[in-house]
RODO-2510 file (C-alpha; in nm, 4 decimals, decimal comma):
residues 228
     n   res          X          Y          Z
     1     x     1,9360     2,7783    -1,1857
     2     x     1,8887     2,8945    -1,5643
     3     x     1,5628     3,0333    -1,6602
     4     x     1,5246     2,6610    -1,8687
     5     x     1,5710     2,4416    -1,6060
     6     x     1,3284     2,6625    -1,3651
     7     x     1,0543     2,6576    -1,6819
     8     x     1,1333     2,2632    -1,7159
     9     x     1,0606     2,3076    -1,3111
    10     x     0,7985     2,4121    -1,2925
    11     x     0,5866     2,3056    -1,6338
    12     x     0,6851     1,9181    -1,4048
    13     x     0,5830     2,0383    -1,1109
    14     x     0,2211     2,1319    -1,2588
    15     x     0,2301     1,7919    -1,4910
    16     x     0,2170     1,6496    -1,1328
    17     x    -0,0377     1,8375    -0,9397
    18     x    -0,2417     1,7933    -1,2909
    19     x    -0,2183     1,3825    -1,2460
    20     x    -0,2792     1,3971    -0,8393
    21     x    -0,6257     1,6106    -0,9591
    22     x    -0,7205     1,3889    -1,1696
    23     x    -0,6660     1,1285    -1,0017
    24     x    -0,8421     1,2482    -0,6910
    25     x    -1,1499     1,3076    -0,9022
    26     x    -1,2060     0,9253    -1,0973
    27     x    -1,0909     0,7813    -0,7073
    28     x    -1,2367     1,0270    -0,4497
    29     x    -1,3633     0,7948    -0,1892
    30     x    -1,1310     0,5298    -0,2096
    31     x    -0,9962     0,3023     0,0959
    32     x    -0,8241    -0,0288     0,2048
    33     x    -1,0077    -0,3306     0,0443
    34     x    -0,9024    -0,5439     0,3891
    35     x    -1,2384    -0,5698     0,6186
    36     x    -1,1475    -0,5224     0,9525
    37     x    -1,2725    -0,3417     1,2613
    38     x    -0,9473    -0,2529     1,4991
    39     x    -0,5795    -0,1846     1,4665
    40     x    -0,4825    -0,5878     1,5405
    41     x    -0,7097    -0,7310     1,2679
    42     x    -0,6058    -0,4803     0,9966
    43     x    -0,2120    -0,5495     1,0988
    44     x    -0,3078    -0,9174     1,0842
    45     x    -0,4895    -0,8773     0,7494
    46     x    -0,1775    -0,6199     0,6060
    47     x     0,0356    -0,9222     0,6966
    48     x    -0,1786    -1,1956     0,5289
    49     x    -0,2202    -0,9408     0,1842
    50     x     0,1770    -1,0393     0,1210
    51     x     0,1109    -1,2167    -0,2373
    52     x    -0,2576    -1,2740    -0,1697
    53     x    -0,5895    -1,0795    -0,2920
    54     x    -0,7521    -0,8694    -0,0783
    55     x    -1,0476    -1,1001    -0,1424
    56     x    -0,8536    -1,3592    -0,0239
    57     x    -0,7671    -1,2272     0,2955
    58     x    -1,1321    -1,1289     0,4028
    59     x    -1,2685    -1,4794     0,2993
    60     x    -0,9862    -1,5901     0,5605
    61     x    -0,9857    -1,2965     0,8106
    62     x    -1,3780    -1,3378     0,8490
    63     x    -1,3452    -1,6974     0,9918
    64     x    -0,9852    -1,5938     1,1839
    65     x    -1,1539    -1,2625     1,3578
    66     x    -1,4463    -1,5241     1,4505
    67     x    -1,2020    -1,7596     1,6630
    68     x    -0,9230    -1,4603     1,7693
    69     x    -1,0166    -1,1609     1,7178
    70     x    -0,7953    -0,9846     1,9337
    71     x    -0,3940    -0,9626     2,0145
    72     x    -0,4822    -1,1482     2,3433
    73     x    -0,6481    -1,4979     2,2066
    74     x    -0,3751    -1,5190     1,8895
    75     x    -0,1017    -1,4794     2,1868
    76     x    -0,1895    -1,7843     2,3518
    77     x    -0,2010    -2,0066     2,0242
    78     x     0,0648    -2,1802     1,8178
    79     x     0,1558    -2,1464     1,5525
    80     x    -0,0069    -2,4456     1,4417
    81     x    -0,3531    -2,3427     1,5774
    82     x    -0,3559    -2,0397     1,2869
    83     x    -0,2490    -2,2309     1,0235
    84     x    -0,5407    -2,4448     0,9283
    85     x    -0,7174    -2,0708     0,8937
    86     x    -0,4565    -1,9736     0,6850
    87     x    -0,3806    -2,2669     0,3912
    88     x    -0,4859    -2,0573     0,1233
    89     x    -0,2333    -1,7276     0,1564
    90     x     0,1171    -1,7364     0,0066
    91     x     0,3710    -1,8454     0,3040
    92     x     0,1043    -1,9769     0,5198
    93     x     0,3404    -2,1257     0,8009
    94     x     0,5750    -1,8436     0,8012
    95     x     0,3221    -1,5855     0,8403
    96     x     0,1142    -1,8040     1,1085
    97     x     0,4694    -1,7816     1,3298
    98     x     0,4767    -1,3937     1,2455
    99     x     0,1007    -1,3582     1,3444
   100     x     0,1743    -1,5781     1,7097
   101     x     0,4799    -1,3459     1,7721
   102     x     0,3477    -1,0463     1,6808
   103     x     0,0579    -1,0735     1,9091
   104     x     0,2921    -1,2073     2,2273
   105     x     0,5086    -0,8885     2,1995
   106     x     0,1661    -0,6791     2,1763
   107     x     0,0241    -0,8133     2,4600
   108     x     0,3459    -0,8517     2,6733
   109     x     0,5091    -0,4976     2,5784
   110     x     0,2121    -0,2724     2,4496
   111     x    -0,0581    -0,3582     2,6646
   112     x    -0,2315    -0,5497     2,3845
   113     x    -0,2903    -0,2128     2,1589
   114     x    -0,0731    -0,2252     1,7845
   115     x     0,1594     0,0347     1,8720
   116     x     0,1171     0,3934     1,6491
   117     x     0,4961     0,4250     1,5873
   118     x     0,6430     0,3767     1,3280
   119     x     0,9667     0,2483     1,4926
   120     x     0,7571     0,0052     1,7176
   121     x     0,5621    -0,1335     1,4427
   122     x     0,8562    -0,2312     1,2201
   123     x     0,9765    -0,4502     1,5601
   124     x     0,7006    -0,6720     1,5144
   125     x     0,7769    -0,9928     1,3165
   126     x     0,6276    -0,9555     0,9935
   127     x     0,5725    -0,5868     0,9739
   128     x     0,7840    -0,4264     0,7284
   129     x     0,7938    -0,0242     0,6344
   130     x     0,4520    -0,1254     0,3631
   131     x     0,2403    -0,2432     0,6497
   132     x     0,4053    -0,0214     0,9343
   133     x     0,3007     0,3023     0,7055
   134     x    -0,0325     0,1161     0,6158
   135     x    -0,1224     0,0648     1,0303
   136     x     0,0074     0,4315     1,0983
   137     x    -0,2697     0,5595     0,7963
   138     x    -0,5751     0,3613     0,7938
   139     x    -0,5894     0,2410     1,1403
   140     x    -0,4210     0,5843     1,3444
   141     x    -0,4814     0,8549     1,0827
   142     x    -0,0864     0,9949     1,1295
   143     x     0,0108     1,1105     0,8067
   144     x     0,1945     0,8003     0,6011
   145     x     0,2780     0,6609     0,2196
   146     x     0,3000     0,3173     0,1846
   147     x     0,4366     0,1426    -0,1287
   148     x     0,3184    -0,1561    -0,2517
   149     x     0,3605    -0,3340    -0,6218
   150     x     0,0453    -0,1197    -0,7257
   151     x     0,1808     0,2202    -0,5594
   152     x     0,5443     0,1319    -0,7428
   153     x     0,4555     0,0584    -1,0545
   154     x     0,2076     0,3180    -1,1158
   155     x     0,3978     0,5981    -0,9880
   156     x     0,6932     0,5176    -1,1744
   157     x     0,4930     0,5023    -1,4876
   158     x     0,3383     0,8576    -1,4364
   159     x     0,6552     1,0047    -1,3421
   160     x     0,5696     1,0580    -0,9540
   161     x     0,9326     0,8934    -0,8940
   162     x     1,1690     0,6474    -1,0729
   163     x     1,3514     0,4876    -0,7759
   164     x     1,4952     0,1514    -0,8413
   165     x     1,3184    -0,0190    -0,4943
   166     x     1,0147     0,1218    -0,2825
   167     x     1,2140     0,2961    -0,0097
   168     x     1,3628     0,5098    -0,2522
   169     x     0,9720     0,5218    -0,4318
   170     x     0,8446     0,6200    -0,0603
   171     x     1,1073     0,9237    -0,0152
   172     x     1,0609     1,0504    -0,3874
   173     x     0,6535     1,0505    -0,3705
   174     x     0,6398     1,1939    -0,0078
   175     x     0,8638     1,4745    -0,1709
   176     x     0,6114     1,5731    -0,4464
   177     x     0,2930     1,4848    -0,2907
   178     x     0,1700     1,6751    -0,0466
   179     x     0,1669     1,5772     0,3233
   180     x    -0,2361     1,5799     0,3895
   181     x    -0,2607     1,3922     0,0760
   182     x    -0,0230     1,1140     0,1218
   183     x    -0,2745     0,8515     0,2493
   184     x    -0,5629     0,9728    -0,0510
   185     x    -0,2763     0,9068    -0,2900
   186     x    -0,1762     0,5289    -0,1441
   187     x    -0,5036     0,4324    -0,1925
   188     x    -0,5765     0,6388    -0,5628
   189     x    -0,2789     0,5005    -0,7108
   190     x    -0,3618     0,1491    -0,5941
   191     x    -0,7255     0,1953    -0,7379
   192     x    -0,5700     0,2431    -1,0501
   193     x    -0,2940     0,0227    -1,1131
   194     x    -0,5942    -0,2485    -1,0597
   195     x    -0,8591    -0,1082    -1,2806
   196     x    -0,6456     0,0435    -1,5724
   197     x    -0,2860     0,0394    -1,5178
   198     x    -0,2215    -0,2948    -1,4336
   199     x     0,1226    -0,4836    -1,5021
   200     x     0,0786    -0,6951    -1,7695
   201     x    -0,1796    -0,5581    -1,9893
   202     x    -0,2590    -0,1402    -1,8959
   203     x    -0,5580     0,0158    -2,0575
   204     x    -0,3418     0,3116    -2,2059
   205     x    -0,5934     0,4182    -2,5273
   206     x    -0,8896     0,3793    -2,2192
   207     x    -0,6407     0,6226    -1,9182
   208     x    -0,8111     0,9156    -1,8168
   209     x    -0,4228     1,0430    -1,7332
   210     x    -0,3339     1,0268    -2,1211
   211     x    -0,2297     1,3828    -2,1822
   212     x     0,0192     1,3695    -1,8583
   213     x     0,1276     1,0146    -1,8567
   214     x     0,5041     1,0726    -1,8402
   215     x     0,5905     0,7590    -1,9872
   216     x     0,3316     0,7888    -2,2947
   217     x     0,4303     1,1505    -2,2858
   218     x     0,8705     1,0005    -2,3374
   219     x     0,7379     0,7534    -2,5699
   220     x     0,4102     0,8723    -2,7650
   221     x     0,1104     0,6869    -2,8868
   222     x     0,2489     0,4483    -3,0922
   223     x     0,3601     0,2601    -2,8147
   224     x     0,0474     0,1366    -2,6449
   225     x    -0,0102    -0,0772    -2,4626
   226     x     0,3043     0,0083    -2,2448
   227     x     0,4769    -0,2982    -2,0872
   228     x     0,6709    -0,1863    -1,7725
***
């Protein structure tokens, strides 16, 4: 490798740790906006999030969790039974059959605990790699990145990683993050893709990550507010 290319190197590699800092100091305490209190009501809420607020969910979750609040009483309803609960998510019905099915194979091959692995998880109807790696995080503590539309857009706008779908997003940021900070990072770049980097209209002139945006940086000033 040319001296260039290992100056380009490594002037990227501390235009990244500069932007994890940073953020890690606006967003130090930040966690899940779901309200739950085990490992089934967080996968049910994860589910439920698909297209819907977090605020959403809870308002729904906190009269759900009253009725079946474990793996064992959603096992033993229909479909049907969840659905009046959940009118006011995206996909309602699908995601009431995903919930039902979900909680049978629990029960019947997990002794009723939301399995920690990764491989199990994505076995459940409903549970793709976003909440699998959310479940294996918040609720177990194993070290996980999980991207959703905040995590991809924002990290493809500072440069983190510029894959084309959030697998490749996933591989690229667990590469240049480190490991013990992959779950502070899910959460820090979903704090601020919804407080100042948000899809439609980003507060660019008001971003604390100005000076190391790498778009703004490609770009410059003149081109605020960006659009993608």
């Amino acid at each position: 490798m040319s001296s260039v290319k290992v100056n380009q190197h490594e002037q990227e590699k501390k235009r990244i740790e500069q932007v994890l800092k940073m953020l890690a100091m606006h967003y130090p305490q930040v966690k899940t906006g779901l309200v739950y209190d085990n490992s089934f009501q967080l996968l049910v809420a994860t589910v439920l999030s698909a297209q819907t607020t977090d605020q959403q969910v809870n308002k729904i979750t906190a009269r759900l969790f009253e009725a079946l609040p474990t793996a064992y009483e959603m096992a033993r309803r229909k479909p049907s039974d969840l659905e009046p609960y959940l009118k006011r998510v995206g996909l309602y019905r699908h995601k009431a059959s995903y919930l039902v099915e979900a909680s049978k194979i629990i029960v019947e091959q997990h002794g009723g605990r939301v399995p920690d692995q990764f491989a199990e998880l994505i076995k459940l109807p409903g549970v793709g790699r976003k909440t699998a790696n959310i479940i294996i995080s918040s609720a177990y503590g194993q070290p996980a990145l999980a991207v959703d539309t905040h995590v991809f857009r924002v990290s493809r706008r500072l440069g983190l990683a510029d894959g084309k779908n959030v697998d490749a997003v996933e591989e690229q940021l667990k590469m240049v993050i480190p490991q013990d900070q992959w779950i502070a990072s899910h959460h820090r770049l979903i704090a601020h893709g919804r407080t100042l980097c948000q899809a439609r209209n980003p507060q660019c002139k008001n971003c604390f990550l100005n000076e190391w945006c790498f778009l703004i940086l490609e770009r410059g000033n003149d081109e605020w507010p960006l659009k993608n």
